[in-house]
Phi, psi and omega in degrees: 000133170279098162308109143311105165316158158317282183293017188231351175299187184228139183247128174297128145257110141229173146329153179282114177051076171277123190317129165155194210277313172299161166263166159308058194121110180244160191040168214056176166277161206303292199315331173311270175004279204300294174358284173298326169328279192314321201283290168337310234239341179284286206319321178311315161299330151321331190252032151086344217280159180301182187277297146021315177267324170287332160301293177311321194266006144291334177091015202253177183280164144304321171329298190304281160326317166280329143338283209295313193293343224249313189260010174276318218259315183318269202318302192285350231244331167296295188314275187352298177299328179305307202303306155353272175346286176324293193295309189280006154266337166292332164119002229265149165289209168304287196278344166297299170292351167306294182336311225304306194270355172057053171230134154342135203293272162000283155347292157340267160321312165316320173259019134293332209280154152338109143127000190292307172318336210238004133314283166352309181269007193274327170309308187281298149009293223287300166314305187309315177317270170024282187285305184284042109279346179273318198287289192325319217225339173090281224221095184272133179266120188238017195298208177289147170096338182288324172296005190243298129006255193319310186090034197221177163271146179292345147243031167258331163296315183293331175275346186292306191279315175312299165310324185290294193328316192281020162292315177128346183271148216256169155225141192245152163274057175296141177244104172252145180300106176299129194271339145326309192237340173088358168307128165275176192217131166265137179260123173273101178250138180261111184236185169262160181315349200274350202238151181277164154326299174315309169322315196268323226281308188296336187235098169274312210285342185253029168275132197244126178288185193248113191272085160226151175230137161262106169295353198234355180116008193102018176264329192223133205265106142227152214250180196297138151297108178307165173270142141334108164251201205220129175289153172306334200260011156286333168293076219262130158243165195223118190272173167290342189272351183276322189143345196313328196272023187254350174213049194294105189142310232268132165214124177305128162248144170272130160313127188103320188281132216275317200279324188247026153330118197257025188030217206307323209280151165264343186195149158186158191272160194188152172258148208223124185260133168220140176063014170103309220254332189202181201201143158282146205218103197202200176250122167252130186221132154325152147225159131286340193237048182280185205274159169304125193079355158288077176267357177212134191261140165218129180261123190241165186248004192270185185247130188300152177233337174107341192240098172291342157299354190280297188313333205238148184281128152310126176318169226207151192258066180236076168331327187246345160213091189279333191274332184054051184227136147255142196242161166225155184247161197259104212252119138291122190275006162252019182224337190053040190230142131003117171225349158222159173323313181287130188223121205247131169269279180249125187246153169341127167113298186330271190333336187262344180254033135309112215289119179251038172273181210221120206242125197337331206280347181269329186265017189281327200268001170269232187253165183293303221296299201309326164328297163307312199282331152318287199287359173260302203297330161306322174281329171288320169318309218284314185304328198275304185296324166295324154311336183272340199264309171322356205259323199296132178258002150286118150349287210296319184294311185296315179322312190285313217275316206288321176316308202278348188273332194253324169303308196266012137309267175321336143283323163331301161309293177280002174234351179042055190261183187235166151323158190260163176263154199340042169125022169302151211219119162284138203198123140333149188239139187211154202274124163216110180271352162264352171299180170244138189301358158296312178287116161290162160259118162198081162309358162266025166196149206287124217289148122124351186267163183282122148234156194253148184246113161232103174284136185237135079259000216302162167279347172170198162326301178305325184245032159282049191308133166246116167273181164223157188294114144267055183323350186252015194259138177328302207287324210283298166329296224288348208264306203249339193027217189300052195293118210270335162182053180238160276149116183259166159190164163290131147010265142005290224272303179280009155284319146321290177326016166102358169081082123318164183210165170267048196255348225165294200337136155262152173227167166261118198267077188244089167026104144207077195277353137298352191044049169280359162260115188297155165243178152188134178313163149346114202296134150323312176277003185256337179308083161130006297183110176235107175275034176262281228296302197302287199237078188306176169242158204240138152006071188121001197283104178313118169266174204297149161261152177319339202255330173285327172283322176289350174285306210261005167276302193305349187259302156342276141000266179298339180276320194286302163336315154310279193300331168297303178322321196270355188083029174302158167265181204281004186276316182284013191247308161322293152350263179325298186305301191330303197287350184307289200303335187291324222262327173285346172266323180351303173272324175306323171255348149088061190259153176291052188297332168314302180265001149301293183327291186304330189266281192271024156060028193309298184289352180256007167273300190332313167313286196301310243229339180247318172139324177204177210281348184261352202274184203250207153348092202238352168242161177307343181259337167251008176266345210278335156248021161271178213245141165217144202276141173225136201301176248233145179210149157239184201277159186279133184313150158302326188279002174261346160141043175044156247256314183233143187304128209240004155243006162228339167101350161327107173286162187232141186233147169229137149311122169299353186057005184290137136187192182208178177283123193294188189292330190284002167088013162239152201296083164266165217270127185276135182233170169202177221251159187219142183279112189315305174285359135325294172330274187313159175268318223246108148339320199303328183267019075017317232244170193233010183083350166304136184313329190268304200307308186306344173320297181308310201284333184308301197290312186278356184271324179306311199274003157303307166279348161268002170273326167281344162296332181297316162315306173314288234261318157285320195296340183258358150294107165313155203262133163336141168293139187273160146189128210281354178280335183290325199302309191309306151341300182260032168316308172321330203241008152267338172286343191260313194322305172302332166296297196280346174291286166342307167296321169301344198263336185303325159316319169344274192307316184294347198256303223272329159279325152305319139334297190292335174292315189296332203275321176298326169305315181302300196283333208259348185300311194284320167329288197294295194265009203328332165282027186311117165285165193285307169290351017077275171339301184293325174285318158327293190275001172263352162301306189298345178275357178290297190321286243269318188286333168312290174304337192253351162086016165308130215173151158260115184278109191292154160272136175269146184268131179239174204278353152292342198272330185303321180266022147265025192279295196292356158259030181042057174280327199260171176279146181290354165286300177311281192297011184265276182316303176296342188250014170252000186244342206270143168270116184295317162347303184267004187280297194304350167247009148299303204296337198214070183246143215254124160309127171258139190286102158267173179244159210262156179311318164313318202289305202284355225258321151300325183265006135305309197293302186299327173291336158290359162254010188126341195313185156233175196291303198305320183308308197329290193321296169307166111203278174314319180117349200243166161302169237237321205263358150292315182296323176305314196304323182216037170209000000 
């Protein structure tokens, strides 16, 4: 064997700390290392070659490189300040630790001053979360948007994420299926070294966001609040045999008590943790006169049990969501703690930004002629609005707004929805039961006129209640006063609505002192109609399964939707709803629906009215979303002539060829499902010839052919000119631009979670149902994705454009990318009245100055407004 002198051996020179049998960079100490690293990855840049090329003849990503450069310079830049230190603990001066460490006297100094260290310390702070979120959840979501998240930069979370690697912990790549779009989404998952690919591909649903916020940049964390509780023995219930189901949802608050404040609001909906263990989940409204030792009432349609914990939900074994809600909660910011009980999903005001458009199921059941006249006025806006955007001379802003314009054209086309009618209003429901069933509390509207309440799902007509406005009854005044988008009614009132409850429930609140919303009473066959009572289930009976109720409500669904459409009378309407009701209790009460089908002559409505006793769906308002499958397609390549017909404006698809092997063990072609009217060039072949459907096909063909115009007219724009001299000019309002893009970016993570919760819910369904049909499916997973983005509170935080940042946009301050990204985060709204702007109404200082006075006298908003001369949503802007 050959002995190596000491001084003569050969030392591995690789890179700093590189995955492999080597650390990254040998011999000496880490400070060496980092150094000569750096020293390295410089000279190399000296010699011309890019960062692309150094990263290639290292064998590493860029990605990789700027990591490694990042925890080099973090790390000598910690030693130093140590070393400093150290020495300046020694009494040594300034320019003596300079000689020492041989850096400038200046130097010195810098890495002394206060907070350098602790610059210093944001690298570790960032790793340390990291791990112990890895350690908490197993499977961490580290993708785009989470550094936005976090409240940090994307490459201090990415030098962060290097450091775990060079640990030994993997990141992995998942792919979930958007359930929305039929698309996939890849997920950046951080796990330890231990765990596979397979593992996480296998466990999508427990990949976990990482619930931290950094206020300082990443030095310091901070994670979700526990809630506040509430003892039990504050806690009062009001049963159904007490009177509980006449405000079932609804919890009394006592006025005044400080922990269960509703701060500004008179009424919001919110979740309540009592005893640690279970939690109330309601509508919160003042009372004054709760019982002694009562600070929260709470009203149930349940049965005493003896156990008040019984009335209440369990706290759910989630630490970051016990509520299986997302809340938000009222934070002292100097103590950074928690101060009320209340944790609000929705508070006074939410309910008023709510989409006040008229949606087919309502106006398929009123007359053709008001239907038109709604559905023109929608299209002349939409016409008004293509115009305006033609008017424009930024490129880059007209691409977006006509691309986005086309998009929302073309959803327009397939949901059919309509213009809202005159001060029509969305307005939460709330219980005031001394009203008389006729009447509403509804201060955004004028006492004494008739309004129509519609809640949606409904069946018809029948379950359209018209009150008149009582703006004067005591309780109702002293309970909700000027109420901003709440609503009073009777019980009574809300059992009609489709049997509403008061947790939440909404109505479209609509004018009709003219009576352009057709009513009708209450169906006659439906009057004392108990189906637990009607259709027990006998000895022996297969009960309904989940899957067979969603089958047979949807088919249910469409027929009376059909049969309306078609003129049925009302005894055959009766029919149907009747078997409605039976068929939504079935499964839970283990009801006889087969004969309830039989008893209401179900296959002879089908007949008539759908075409055979088996068939489905039969008018253009219940085919426009249902779905049929097609083979698997992407958008057509630039290089085959792009994605849109650049003379008609056309989207263009080319077939993927995928497929994969069926249960039978054959190849087959992968398809996937498209919204039927979506599909068609023609709405007409849809239609079953009713005077109201064609109305509907007329409408959606217009707006078809103005979406490829719009399209057409984008694909041939050129993108804004960049200039780097505007940037300079406009630094400031290009640096906020950029902040809110970040902030807007935050979403990412959340929409990626919200996907892995829908998909699971989906998967345990399909698990529960494996003979699941395909229409079934699709509605399954768009609940679950509704459900799964509530929770998790997936949403896009729009950017506001404000008119200094809009002229550095029109001075080509941002770059086109940058500005792409931002008007795809932008409230288009506010773009198009930067882009295009309008005289705006304002109230004069008198004016506000009166309509102050009148809220103090009692006015409700709808008097004000008349008074005044203003519209309801002007007066709002400033009372």
């Amino acid at each position: 064997m050959t002995i190596v002198p000491e001084d003569e051996y050969l030392a591995h020179y690789g890179i700093l700390r590189r995955s492999g049998r080597y650390p990254w960079g040998s011999g000496g100490p880490e400070y060496a290392s980092n150094k000569s690293f750096l020293g390295y990855v410089e000279q190399l840049k000296n010699s011309d070659l890019s960062e692309a090329e150094i990263a290639k003849g290292m064998g590493i990503t860029t990605t990789q490189l700027r990591a490694a450069k990042s925890i080099a310079k973090n790390e000598e830049r910690q030693s130093n300040i140590n070393m400093a230190e150290r020495l300046k603990a020694k009494g040594m001066s300034n320019v003596a630790i300079g000689q020492r460490m041989g850096i400038p006297e200046s130097t010195v100094r810098t890495l002394l001053e206060p907070g350098v260290k602790d610059k210093a310390d944001i690298l570790l702070a960032t790793s340390n979360m990291l791990r112990d979120e890895v350690a908490k959840k197993k499977y961490i979501d580290i993708g785009t948007g989470v550094e936005n998240q976090l409240g940090m930069s994307a490459t201090k979370l990415a030098t962060a994420v290097a450091v775990l690697q060079e640990e030994g912990y993997k990141i992995h790549y998942v792919k979930v299926r958007q359930l929305g779009t039929g698309k996939d989404t890849t997920l950046k998952v951080l796990t330890t070294g231990d765990v596979s690919y397979s593992e996480v591909s296998r466990n999508r649903a427990n990949i976990k966001q990482i619930q931290h916020f950094s206020e300082d940049g990443g030095r310091s964390f901070i994670g979700i609040q526990k809630p506040l509780s509430v003892s039990s023995k504050r806690v009062g219930v009001r049963y159904a045999e007490d009177g509980g189901a006449d405000s079932d949802g609804v919890i009394h608050v006592r006025p005044g008590v400080e922990d269960i404040s509703l701060g500004g609001a008179r009424y919001a909906q919110v979740r309540i943790a009592v005893d640690g263990t279970h939690y109330l989940k309601g509508m919160a409204m003042y009372k004054d006169d709760l019982p002694d030792g009562v600070d929260l009432l709470f009203n149930t349609n349940k049965k005493n049990t003896g156990n008040k914990l019984d009335a209440m939900k369990a706290m759910k074994d989630d630490p970051e969501n016990p509520f299986g809600a997302v809340v938000r909660q009222k934070i002292d910011p100097r103590t950074n703690k928690v101060v009320s009980a209340m944790n609000i999903v929705n508070e006074e005001g939410a309910w008023d930004k709510w989409s006040k458009n008229l949606s087919s199921q309502l106006l398929s059941k009123q007359s053709p002629n008001l239907a038109r006249q709604q559905l023109d006025m929608t299209y002349e806006r939409k016409t008004t609005e293509f115009e305006d955007i033609m008017k424009l001379t930024n490129p880059a802003v007209k691409k977006k707004l006509l691309e986005s314009f086309a998009d929302d054209v073309d959803s327009a086309a397939v949901h059919l929805k309509a213009a809202a009618l005159p001060r029509q209003r969305s307005s939460v429901i709330l219980p005031i039961n001394s009203l008389k069933e006729t009447e509403i509390y509804a201060p955004n509207f004028r006492d004494g006129e008739r309004v129509a309440l519609v809640r949606y799902p409904h069946g018809g007509i029948f379950e359209i209640p018209e009150l008149t406005v009582n703006n004067r009854h005591p309780e109702a005044k002293r309970a909700l006063g000027q109420a901003r988008d709440a609503v009073g009614i009777h019980s009574k009132v809300a059992e009609r609505l489709s049997g509403a409850d008061f947790d939440g429930d909404t109505v479209l609140v609509i004018p009709n002192n003219k009576r352009q919303i057709k009513t009708a009473a209450a169906l006659e066959g439906l009057k004392g109609f108990d189906p637990q009572r009607a259709y027990p289930a006998y000895e022996g009976m297969k009960p309904m399964t989940a899957r067979t109720k969603a089958i047979q409500m949807g088919e249910v669904s469409n027929l009376i939707t059909d049969m309306t459409i078609r003129g049925a009378t009302t005894s055959e309407l009766a029919r149907a709803v009747r078997h409605s009701m039976v068929v939504i209790d079935a499964e839970k009460h283990k009801l006889n629906y087969r004969q309830s089908a039989i008893d209401n002559g179900i296959p002879q409505l089908k007949a008539k009215y759908q075409g055979g006793t088996r068939a489905g769906a039969s008018t253009l308002i219940s085919r426009a979303k249902s779905t049929t499958r097609i083979p698997e397609r992407k958008a057509r390549p630039a290089a085959e002539g792009g994605a849109i017909d650049r003379a008609t404006g056309e989207k263009r698809f080319v077939p993927t060829g995928a497929t994969y092997v069926n249960r039978k063990g054959e190849i087959v072609p992968r398809t996937f499902e498209v919204r039927k009217l979506a599909e068609t060039n023609d709405a007409h072949t849809l239609s079953s010839g009713t005077p109201i459907e064609k109305v509907y096909a007329d409408h959606s063909n217009k707006l078809k052919t103005l979406a490829n115009e719009a399209r057409k007219v984008a694909v041939n724009t050129k993108p804004t000119p960049y200039s780097p001299s505007a940037k300079v000019a406009y630094e400031k309002e290009v640096s906020s631009l950029r902040a809110k893009l970040n902030l807007a970016l935050q979403n990412r993570p959340l929409e990626r979670q919200a996907q892995l919760l829908a998909n699971a819910t989906v998967r345990a369904k399909q698990d529960a149902n494996p003979d699941m049909d395909k229409a079934e499916l699709k509605k399954i997973q768009g609940l679950a994705l509704a459900e799964a983005r509530a929770r998790t509170g997936a949403g896009k935080q729009r950017i506001e454009i404000t008119p200094q940042e809009w002229a550095a946009i029109q001075a080509g301050a941002v770059s086109n990318n940058t500005l792409t990204q931002i008007l795809s985060n932008a409230d288009l709204d506010r773009v198009k009245e930067l882009a295009t702007p309008r005289t705006v109404i304002t109230m004069t200082p008198s004016k506000i100055a009166r309509a102050e006075a009148m809220v103090a006298l009692g006015y409700t908003q709808a008097e004000i407004a008349d008074q005044l001369g203003v519209s309801l949503s002007t007066l709002k802007t400033v009372v």
